[in-house]
C-alpha positions as CSV (number, residue, x, y, z in Angstrom):
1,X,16.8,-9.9,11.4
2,X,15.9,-6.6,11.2
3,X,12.9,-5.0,12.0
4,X,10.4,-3.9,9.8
5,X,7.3,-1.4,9.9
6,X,4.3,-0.8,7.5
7,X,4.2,3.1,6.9
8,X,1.0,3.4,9.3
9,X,3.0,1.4,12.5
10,X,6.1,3.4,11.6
11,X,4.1,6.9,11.7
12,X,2.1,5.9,14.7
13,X,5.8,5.0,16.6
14,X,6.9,8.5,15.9
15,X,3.2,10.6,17.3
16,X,2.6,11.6,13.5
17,X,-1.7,12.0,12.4
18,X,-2.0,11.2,9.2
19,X,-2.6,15.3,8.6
20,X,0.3,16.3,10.1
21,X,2.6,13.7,7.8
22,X,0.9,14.4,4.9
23,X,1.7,18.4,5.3
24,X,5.4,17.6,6.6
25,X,5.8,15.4,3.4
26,X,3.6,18.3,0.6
27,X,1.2,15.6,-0.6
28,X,-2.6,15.1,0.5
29,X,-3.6,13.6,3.2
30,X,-5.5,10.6,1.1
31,X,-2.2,10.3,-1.4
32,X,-1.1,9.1,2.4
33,X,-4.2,7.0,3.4
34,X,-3.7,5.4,0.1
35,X,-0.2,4.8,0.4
36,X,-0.4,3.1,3.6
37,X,-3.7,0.4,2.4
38,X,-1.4,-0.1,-0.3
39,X,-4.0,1.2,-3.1
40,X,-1.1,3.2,-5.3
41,X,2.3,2.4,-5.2
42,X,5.0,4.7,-3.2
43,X,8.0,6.2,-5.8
44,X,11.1,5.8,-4.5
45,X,11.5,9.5,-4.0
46,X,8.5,10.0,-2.1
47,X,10.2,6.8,0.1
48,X,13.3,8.6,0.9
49,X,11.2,11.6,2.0
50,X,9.2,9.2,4.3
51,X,12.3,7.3,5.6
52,X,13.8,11.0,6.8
53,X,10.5,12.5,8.0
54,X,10.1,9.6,10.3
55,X,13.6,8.9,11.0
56,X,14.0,5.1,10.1
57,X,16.6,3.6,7.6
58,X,14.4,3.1,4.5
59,X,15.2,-0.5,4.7
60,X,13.2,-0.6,7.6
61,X,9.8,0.4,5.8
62,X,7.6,-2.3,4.6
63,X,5.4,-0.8,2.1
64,X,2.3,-2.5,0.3
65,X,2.3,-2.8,-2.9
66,X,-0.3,-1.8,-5.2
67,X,-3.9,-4.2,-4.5
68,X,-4.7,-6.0,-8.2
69,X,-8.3,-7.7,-8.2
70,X,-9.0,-10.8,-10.8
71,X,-11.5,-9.8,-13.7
72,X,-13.0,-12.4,-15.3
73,X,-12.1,-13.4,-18.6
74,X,-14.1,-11.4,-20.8
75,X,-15.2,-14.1,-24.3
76,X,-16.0,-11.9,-27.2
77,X,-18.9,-14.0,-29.5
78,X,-20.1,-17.1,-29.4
């Protein structure tokens, strides 16, 4: 089985703060905070650029997927 990391584990492993990541990848520091709490989903692209940067097969980056809450049911009327 291979092994997987979450973005934050795998940028840890390679001595990267989150500043320095975010300016080697050109986004903002809390596009990277949310990608790693999984608030926003990561585009494929910006996945690729991640896999290089930190030099891992992309295949071996978990990544969160975007956080949905439940609403309640809103009833219109009575």
């Amino acid at each position: 089985m291979e092994k997987t990391l979450s973005i934050k584990a795998a940028r840890v492993e390679r001595g990267f703060s989150q500043e320095a990541l975010a300016e080697k990848l050109g986004i903002g520091k809390r596009t990277l905070i949310s990608w790693e709490n999984g608030e926003v989903d990561v585009k494929p692209v910006s996945m690729f650029a991640l896999a290089y940067v930190l030099k891992y097969d992309i295949d071996e980056l978990r990544v969160p997927t975007k956080k949905f809450t439940n609403k309640p049911h809103l009833k219109y009327g009575s």
